[in-house]
N, C-alpha and C positions, 0 to 999 in steps of 0.2 A: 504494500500500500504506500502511495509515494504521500509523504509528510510535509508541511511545509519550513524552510525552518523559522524560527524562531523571529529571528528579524523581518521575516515578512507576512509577518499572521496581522490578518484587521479583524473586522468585526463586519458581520454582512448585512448590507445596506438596508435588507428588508426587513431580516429576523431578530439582529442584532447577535445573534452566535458568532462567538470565534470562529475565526477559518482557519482551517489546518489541514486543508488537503490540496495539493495540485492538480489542474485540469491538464493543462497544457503553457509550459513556459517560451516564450518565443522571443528569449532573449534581450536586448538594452534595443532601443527602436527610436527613432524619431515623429515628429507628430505625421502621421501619413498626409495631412495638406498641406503643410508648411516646404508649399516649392519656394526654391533659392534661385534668386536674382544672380546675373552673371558676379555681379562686386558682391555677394555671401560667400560667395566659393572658399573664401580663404578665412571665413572667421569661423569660431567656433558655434557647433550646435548643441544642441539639446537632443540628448538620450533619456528617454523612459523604461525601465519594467514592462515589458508586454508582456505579464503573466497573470494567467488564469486561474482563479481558485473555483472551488465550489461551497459550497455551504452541505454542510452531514444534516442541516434539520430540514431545512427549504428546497434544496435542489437546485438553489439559484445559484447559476455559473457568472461570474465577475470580475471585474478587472477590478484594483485599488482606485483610486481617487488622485493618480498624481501629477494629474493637470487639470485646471480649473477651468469649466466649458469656457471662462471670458476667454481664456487665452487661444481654445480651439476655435469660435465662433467670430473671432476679431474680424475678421478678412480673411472669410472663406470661399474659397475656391470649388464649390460642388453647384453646379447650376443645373436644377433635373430637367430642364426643357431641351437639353444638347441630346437625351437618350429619345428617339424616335419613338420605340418601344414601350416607354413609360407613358410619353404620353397619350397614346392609346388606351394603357390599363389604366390612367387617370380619368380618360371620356369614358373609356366604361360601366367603372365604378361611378362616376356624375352620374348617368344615365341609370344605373341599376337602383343608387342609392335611392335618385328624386324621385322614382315610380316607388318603389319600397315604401318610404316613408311619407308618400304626398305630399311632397316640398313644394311651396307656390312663395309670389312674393308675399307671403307674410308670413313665414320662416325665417328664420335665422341660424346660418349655417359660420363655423368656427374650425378651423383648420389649425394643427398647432403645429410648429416648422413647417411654414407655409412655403419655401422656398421664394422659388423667381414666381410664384404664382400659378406654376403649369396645372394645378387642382381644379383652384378657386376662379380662375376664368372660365371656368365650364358651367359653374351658380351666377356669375356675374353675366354672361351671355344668356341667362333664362330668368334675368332680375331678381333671382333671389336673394336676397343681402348677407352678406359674406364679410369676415374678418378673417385676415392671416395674423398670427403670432406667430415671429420669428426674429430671433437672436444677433443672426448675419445684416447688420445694415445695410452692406453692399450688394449683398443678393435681395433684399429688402428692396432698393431700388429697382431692382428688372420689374417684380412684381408689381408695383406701381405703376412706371410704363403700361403693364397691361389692362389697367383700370383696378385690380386687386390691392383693397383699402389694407395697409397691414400697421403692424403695431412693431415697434422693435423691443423684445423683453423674451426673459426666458419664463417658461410658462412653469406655474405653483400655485400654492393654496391665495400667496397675496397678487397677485395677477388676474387667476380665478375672479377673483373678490371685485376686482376693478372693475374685469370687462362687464360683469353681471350690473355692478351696481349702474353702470353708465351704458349701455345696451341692454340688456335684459336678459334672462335663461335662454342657452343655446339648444334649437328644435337638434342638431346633429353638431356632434364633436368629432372630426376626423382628425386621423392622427396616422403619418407613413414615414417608419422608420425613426422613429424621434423617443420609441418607448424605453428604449437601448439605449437612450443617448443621453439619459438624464442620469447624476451623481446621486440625488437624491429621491427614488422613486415613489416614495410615501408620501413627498410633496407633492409630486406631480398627479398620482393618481386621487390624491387628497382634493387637487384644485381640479379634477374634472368633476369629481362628486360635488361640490361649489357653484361650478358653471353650467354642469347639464339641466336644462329642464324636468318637470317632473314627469314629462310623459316622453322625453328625449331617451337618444342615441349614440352611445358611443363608439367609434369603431376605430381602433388602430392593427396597422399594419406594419409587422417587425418580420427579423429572418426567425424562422424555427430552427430550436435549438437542434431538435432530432433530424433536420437537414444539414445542419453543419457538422452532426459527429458521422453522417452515413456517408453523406458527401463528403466525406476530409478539405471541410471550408474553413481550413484554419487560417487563412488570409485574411476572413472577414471579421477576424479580430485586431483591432487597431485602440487606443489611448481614445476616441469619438464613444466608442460603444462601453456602455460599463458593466451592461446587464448582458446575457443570453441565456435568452428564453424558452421553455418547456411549456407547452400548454395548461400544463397542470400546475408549474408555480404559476403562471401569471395567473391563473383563477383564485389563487390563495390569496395573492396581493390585492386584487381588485375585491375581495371579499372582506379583507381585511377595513375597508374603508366604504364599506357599503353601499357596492355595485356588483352586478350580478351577473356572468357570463352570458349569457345567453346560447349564441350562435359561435360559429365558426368557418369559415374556409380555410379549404388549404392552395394555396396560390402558389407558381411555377417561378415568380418573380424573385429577384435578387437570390438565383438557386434553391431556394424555397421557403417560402414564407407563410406564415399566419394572418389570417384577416379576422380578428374577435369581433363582437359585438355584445355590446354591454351596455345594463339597462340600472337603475335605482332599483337596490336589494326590493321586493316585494313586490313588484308589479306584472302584470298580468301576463306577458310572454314567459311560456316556459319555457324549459330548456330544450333544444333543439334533439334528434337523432344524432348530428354530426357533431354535436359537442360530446353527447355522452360516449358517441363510439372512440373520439378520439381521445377523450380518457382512459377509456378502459388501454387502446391500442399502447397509448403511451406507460401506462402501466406494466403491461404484459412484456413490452420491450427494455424493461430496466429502469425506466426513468426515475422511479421511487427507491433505488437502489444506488448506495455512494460506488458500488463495485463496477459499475454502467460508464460510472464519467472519470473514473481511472483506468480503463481501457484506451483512451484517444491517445497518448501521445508517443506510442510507437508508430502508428500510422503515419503523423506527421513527419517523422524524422525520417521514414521511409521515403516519403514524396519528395523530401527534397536530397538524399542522396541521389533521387534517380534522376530528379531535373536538373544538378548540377552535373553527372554523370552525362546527358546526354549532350551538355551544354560545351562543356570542354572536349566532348570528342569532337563536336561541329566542326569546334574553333582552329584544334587539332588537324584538320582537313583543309582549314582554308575558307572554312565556309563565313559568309556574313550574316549576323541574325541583328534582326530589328523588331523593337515590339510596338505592337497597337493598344494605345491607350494609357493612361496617367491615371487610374484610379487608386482612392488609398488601399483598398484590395491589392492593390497592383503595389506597391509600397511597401506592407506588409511583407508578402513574397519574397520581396528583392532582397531588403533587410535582412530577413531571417536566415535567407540560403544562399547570404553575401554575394548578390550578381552584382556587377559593376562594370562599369563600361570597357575592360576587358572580356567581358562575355556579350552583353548588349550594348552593340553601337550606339542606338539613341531611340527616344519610344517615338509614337507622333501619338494626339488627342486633338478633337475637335474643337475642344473648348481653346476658344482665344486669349483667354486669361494666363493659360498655360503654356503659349508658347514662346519660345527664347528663354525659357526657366529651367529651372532641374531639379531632379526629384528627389525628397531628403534621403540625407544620408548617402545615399547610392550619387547621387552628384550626376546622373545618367540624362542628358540632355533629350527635353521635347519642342518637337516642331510641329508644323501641321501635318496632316495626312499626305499632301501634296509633293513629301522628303520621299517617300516608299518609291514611287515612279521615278523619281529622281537617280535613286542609288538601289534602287532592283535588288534589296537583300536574298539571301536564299531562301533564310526563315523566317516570318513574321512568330511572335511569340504572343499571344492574344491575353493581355494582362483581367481585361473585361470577363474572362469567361462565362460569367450568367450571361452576356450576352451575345455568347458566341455564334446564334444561329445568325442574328443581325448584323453582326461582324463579318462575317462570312460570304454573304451577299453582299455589304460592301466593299469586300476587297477581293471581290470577283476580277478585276483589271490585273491581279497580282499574278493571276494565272497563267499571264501571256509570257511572262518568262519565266515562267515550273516556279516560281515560290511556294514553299509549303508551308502550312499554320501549325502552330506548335498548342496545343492546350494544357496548362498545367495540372489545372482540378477537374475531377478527383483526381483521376492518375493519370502522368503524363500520356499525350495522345498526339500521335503525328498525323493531320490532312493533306492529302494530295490537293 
């Protein structure tokens, strides 16, 4: 049973138990957004702990607290309207949620990391009135450009309290990817209990934990994410603060995901089929067992013996590899299984934020997409892999001189 030691035991954010077991340690890491301007190169960074504990009473898998979200959220670099794909599964969900729940304008819909607003233009397009809360200023402005009213503030029990007192009870609380991203979850789930209405909807959308141990998605753990999530602790949490699961989806998104849906403890929606099955599911596969989440970290060490493995014999050959994409997934990776631009040339990403920067730690320079046609690598190395189908079809051009695409997770895979 792997122990933790001593200097690195907390207390777990939800249940307040000591932690004293390792999940998965992914070594000293930088913050995966924090790209470096050409004049950073030569000054010193910041290294973090990417290590994983679990909790023996909760089952909640987590990171310590050793960066404070102001410092991740200053000037961030993640804009969800660059992923095509996304926003798709954002008009869908618009479209599913508004028939669902009868959303007209006299609704009131609340988004919490609202991004550049790729959601909440799809309720503003159907005048129902919409608020973002979100953290990032500067992505805060894209949002606005698109007519999406947003708030800058990290969202809690005193925030909660604001939007209510000064707009009124939110008919729908949506929430993508943000549930994992807060240090303190008890506040956060504290202020949607606060803000929801009393015949409201809450629904956030995180990775599943049980996709990231099957999928060996240990990339998707970065210094942003504090929590990772089991369906069955986040029922505890939300129960603890009196809201009540409801529903569930299981979603294909960000390699695989959770869609909850959560109502005020007592009100008349029972609990769903697909909630109870996936309890039970998640049960039978270990999840209630500390011996389930100290299994992961041979897997990992395996994937990246074999990616640097296949990496150095490339290189070995003559060959040139370039990779697609900048994401902190992609960061995570590098970091851990020390690629560096002795192995990869340079990435390209679409986002324009990103380009003429470099990616921490790794120091591995990105440009546009426009660099690959230019310098015809051998191998493209697809850092994005959840969205590898979409990748693939865009870098169909790549084919005309035999490039092949490298995928790292789950286990390395070479595309013709």
């Amino acid at each position: 049973m792997t122990t933790l030691p001593i200097a690195h035991r907390g207390s777990c954010r939800f249940c307040d138990s000591l932690l004293e077991h390792s999940f998965v340690d992914l070594g000293m890491s930088p913050l995966c957004e924090s790209f470096l301007k050409a004049d950073q190169l030569n000054h010193a960074e910041d290294f973090f702990p990417l290590a994983a504990s679990v909790c023996q009473k909760c089952f909640l898998v987590q990171l310590q607290e050793y960066v404070t979200p102001d410092n991740i959220f200053d000037d961030y670099a993640y804009f969800s309207s660059f992923s095509d794909s996304w926003l798709r599964h954002a008009a869908k969900y618009s479209d599913e949620i508004t028939e669902r729940l009868e959303l007209d304008t006299s609704s009131f819909v609340v988004e919490i990391a609202s991004n550049d607003g790729y959601l909440l233009q799809n309720f503003v397009a159907r005048n129902i009135p919409a608020l973002g809360i979100e953290p990032a200023a500067n992505v805060a402005a894209a949002a606005s450009e698109k007519g999406v009213e947003s708030l800058v503030a990290f969202f809690g029990k005193e925030t909660a309290a604001r939007v209510r007192e000064e707009r009124g009870p939110a008919d729908l609380i949506a929430g993508n990817n943000v549930l994992a991203h807060v240090p303190d979850i008890n506040d956060f789930v504290g202020g949607l209990k606060i803000l929801l209405g009393d015949d409201g909807v809450v629904t956030m959308e995180f990775p599943h934990l049980w996709q990231l141990m099957e999928g060996n998605q240990f990339d998707t753990i970065y210094h942003e994410h504090f929590s990772y999530l089991s369906f069955g602790t986040t029922c505890r949490i939300f129960e603890k603060h009196g809201l009540e699961v409801f529903d569930v989806q299981e979603l294909a998104s960000h390699g695989g995901s959770l869609r909850i849906f959560a109502q005020h403890a007592g009100h008349a929606r029972a609990r769903t089929a697909a909630a109870e099955s996936l309890l039970k599911r998640e049960s039978e596969a270990g999840f209630e067992t500390l011996d389930h989440y100290l299994s992961f970290t041979p897997q990992v060490e395996r994937t990246k013996r074999r990616l640097l493995a296949f990496l150095i014999e490339a290189r070995e050959q003559g060959k040139h590899i370039a990779g697609y994409g900048a994401p902190g997934k992609g960061n995570t990776l590098l970091n851990y299984c020390g690629i560096r631009s002795d192995l990869l040339d340079y990435t390209v990403d679409r986002n324009p934020y990103k380009h003429g920067r470099f990616c921490p730690g790794t120091h591995i320079p990105i440009f546009a997409p426009e660099m690959l046609e230019e310098t015809r690598p051998d191998y493209i190395l697809i850092l994005p892999w959840n969205l590898k189908k979409e990748i693939l079809e865009q870098l169909s051009f790549a084919r005309d001189w035999g490039a092949r695409f490298v995928i790292p997770i789950p286990e390395l895979e070479i595309v013709d």
